[in-house]
C-alpha positions in Angstrom: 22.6 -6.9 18.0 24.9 -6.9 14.8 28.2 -5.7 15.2 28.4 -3.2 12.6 25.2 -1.8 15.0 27.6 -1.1 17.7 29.1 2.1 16.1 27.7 4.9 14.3 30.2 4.6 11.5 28.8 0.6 11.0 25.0 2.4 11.2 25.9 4.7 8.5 27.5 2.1 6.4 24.2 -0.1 7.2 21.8 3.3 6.2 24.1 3.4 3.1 23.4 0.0 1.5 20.1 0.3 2.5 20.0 3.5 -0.3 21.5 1.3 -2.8 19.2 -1.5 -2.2 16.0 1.3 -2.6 18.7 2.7 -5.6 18.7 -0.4 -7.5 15.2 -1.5 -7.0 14.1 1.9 -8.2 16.3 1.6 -11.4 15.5 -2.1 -12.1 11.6 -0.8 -11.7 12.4 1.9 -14.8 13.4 -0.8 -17.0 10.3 -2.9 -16.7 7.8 -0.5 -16.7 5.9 0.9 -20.1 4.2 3.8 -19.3 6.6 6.7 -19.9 5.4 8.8 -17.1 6.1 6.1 -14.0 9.0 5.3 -15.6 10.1 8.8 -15.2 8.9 9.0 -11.1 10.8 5.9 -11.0 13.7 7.5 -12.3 13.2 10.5 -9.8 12.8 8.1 -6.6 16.0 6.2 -7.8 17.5 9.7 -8.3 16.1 10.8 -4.3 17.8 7.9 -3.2 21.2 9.2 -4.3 20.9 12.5 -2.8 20.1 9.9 0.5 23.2 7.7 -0.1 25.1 11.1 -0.1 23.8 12.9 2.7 24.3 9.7 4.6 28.4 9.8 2.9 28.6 13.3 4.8 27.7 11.6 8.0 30.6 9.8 7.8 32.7 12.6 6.7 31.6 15.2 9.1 30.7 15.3 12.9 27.3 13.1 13.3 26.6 14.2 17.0 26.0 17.6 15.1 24.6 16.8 12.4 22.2 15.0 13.8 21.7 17.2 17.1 20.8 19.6 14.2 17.7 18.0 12.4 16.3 16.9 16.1 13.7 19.9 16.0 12.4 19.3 13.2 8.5 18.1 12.7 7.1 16.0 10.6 4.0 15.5 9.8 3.4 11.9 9.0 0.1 11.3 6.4 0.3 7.6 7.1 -0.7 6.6 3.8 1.2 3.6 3.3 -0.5 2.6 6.3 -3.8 2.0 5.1 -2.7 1.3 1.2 -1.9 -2.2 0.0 1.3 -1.8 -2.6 0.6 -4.3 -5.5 3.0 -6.1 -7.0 5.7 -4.2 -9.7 5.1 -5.1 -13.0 5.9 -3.8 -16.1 1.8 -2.5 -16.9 2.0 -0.6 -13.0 0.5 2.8 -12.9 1.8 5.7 -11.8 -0.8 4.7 -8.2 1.3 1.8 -8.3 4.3 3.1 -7.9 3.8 6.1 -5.4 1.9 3.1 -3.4 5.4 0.6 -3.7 7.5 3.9 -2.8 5.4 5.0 0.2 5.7 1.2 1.5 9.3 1.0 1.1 9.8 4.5 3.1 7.4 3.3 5.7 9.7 0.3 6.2 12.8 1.6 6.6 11.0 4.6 9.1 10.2 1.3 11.4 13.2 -0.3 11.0 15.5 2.5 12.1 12.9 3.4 14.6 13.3 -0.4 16.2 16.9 -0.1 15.9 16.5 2.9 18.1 14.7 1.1 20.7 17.7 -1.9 20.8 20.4 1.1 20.2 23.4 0.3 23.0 24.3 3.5 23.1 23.1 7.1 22.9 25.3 7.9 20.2 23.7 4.8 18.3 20.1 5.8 19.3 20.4 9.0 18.1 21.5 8.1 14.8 18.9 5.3 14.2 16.3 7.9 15.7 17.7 11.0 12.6 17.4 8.1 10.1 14.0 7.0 10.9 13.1 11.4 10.6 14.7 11.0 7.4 12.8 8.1 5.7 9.9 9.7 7.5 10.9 13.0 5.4 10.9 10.5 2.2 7.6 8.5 3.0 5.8 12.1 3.4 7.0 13.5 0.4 5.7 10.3 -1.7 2.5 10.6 0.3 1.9 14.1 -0.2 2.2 13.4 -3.9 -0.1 10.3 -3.9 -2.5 12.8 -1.7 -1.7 16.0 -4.4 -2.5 13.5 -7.4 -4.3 10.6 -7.0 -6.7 12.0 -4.3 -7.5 15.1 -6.7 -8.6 12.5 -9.3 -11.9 11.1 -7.3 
């Protein structure tokens, strides 16, 4: 396993870039889209993961066994859209479909990775971490797929 996986401080520093890797790919997307409306949900995800990159900042600011020990209870109820739905390609004619489908894979990939780094995790303190960031981009992926379900699904 990585080094910087062998403290929580190196996980939250790992979750971090991971933000601005969804941060920048969100923002880029806005720039090469047309339609005015996806380029405005692109603007909100890129937005979303901010308020991620932050949260994760006050991780590393605050006491993490607590924090996280605090969001433990908490259910989520997982849609699994992105697990049936094939994201296309981003271009600049995608649809709003389009992007809620690229968002909802991108969530659903970072759920499985922290949830794999959670299953490799040396230590407890490490385990639980991955396991509150895979809850998290679980919170993200079902709040993309309860939009593609709120919208898309109402149109057919």
């Amino acid at each position: 396993m990585p080094e910087e996986y062998m403290t929580v401080e190196g996980v939250i520093q790992r979750a971090i870039r991971f933000e601005e890797d969804a941060y920048d790919f969100y923002t880029r997307a806005s720039k090469m889209v047309k339609l005015p409306h996806v380029k405005d949900m692109l603007n909100e995800l890129a937005g979303e993961e901010i308020k991620h990159k932050e949260k994760l900042e006050g991780l590393l600011a605050g006491d993490t066994e607590q924090i996280i020990a605090a969001k433990q209870g908490q259910k989520i109820e997982d849609l699994k859209l992105a697990e049936y739905l094939v994201a296309p390609p981003l271009d600049k004619d995608a649809t709003f479909q389009d992007v809620l489908m690229i968002a909802m894979q991108r969530e659903k990939n970072s759920h499985d990775f922290y949830n794999l780094m959670a299953g490799m995790a040396a230590s407890e303190a490490a385990k639980g971490l991955f396991q509150f960031l895979a809850r998290e981009e679980l919170r993200h992926k079902n709040k993309v797929e309860a939009l593609y379900d709120d919208i898309i699904y109402q149109e057919f």
